[in-house]
N, C-alpha and C positions, 0 to 999 in steps of 0.2 A: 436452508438453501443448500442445493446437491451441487446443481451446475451454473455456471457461466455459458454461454452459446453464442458464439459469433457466426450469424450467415451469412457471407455476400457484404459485409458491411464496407463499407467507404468513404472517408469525413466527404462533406461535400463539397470541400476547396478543391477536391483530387478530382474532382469529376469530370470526366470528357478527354482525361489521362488516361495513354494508350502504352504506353515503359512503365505501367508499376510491375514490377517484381518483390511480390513479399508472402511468406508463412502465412500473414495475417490476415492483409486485406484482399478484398474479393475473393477468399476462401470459407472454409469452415474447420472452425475453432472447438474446441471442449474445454472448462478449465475445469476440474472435479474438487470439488472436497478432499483435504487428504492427499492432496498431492501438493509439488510444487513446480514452478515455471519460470523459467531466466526472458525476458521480454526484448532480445538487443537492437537497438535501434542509433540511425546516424538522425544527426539532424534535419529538424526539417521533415519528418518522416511520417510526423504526426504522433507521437507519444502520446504530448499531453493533451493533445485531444482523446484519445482512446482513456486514458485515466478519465477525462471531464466525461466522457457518455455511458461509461460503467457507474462511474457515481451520480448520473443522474443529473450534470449541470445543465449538459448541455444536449440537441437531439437534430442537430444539424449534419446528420450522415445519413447514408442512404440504406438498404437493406435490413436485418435484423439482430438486433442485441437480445437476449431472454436469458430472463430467471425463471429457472426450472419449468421450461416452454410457457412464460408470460413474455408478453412482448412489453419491452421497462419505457418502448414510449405511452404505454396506456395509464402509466401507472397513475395515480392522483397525489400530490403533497403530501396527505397524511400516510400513504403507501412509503413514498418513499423516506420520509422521517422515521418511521417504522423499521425500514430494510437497515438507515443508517445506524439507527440505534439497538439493531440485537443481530443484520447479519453480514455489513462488512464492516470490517478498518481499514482507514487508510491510512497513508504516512507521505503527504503530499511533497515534491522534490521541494519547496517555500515553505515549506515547515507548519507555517501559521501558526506558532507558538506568539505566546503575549510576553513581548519586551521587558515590561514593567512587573513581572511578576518573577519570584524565583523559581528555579529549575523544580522544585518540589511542590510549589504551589500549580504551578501548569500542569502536574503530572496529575495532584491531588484534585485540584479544581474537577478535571476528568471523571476522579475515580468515585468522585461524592456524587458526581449523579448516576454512576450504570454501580456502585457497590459493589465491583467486580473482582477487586484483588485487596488483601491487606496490603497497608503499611509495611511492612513486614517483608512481604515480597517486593513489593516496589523500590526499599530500599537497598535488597538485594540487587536486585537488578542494575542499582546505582552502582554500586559496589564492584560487581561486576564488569561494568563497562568503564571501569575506573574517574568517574563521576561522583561518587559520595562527597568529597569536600564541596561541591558545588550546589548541592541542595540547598542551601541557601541565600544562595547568587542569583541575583536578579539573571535573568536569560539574555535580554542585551549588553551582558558585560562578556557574556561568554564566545567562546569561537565557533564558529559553522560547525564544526566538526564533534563539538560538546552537544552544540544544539540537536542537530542529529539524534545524537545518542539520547536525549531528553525529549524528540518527537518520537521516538520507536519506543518506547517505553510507556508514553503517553497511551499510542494506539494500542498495547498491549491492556490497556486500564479497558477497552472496548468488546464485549461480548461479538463473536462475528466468527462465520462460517467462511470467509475470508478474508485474508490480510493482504492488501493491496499498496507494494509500496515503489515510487518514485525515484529513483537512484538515492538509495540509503544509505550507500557506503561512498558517494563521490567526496566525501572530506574525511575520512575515514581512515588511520593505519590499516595495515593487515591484521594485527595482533586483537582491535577493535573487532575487525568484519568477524573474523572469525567466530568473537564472543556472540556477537551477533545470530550469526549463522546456526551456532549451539544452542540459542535460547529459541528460535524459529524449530530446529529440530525437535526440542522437546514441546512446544505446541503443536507439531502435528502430530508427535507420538499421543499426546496426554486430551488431546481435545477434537483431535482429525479436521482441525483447520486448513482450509487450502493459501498456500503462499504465491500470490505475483508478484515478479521482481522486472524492475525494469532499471535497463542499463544505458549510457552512449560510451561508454567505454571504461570504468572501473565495474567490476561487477562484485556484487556477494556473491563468494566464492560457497556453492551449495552442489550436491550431487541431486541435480535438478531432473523430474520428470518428463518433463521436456523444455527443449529451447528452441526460442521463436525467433526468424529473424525479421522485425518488421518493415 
């Protein structure tokens, strides 16, 4: 997958609203491979709707959404289990990690079905985000802010021509974001994956392709 395409789109709670002002809706959008994108948004504005109709939850908007000029309400289940599984990730703002399981096990559970990254690196990446003592902590013992760092690392185990993530830094130090930020760079150096980032007000601090204000 090259492009993301937004034309004209508009959840359809917004509809028959005559004050919207925004970058996103009722315009048109590009999001390319290879690049990356700051999403910022107040509440209320429709975020996580926009995350649920790129990923295919949900198709309650108006206008057009397309991958790589396919229109994604045509698509059919096994299309989109397809697209989930080799061309975006996401890093949903709920995490949807499993409580019950450790920070290493949620990460690995991932990485034993797409065989995407060793051990090795993954546990770099703990390391990194200063999370390796915790690979073996159950994920409901840990803090929002650990979990985090354990659902991006997850979504990195996902083969995908995008990375789609939900306010990933809102429990996050700076010193974190940043590590953050550095491991996002070298994916689009090393694989030209496209990054969305969406914010209501802490953001990943990135030298962003473009910034949207939704």
């Amino acid at each position: 997958m090259e492009r993301i395409e937004l034309d004209n789109v508009l959840p359809a709670v917004f509809s028959g609203r005559d004050n919207i002002i925004s970058d996103l809706w009722l315009g048109k959008l590009c999001f390319e491979k290879g690049k990356s994108y700051l999403i910022e948004a107040a509440s209320g504005t429709g975020k996580s709707s926009l995350c649920s109709f790129i990923y295919g939850y949900r198709k309650d908007y108006e206008g057009l959404i397309s991958f790589d000029d396919a229109d994604i309400k045509n698509f059919s289940g096994s299309t989109w289990t397809e697209i989930r599984q080799k061309n975006l990730g996401m890093m949903f703002q709920e995490l949807r990690l499993f409580p019950e399981l450790t920070a290493g096990e949620n990460v690995i559970l991932k990485n034993n079905l797409t065989h995407f990254r060793d051990e090795a690196q993954i546990r770099k990446w703990f390391s990194m985000l200063g999370i390796e003592d915790k690979w073996a902590e159950p994920v409901g013992r840990m803090s929002f802010g650990q979990q985090q760092r354990v659902a991006f690392i997850r979504m990195l185990c996902q083969p995908s021509d995008f990375l789609f993530m939900d306010e990933p830094v809102s429990h996050l130090d700076d010193a974190n974001g940043k590590i953050m930020a550095k491991i996002l760079y070298d994916e689009i150096r090393e694989r030209g994956v496209g990054v969305i980032v969406t914010s209501i007000g802490r953001r990943l601090e990135m030298n962003y392709n473009a910034e949207i204000k939704l």
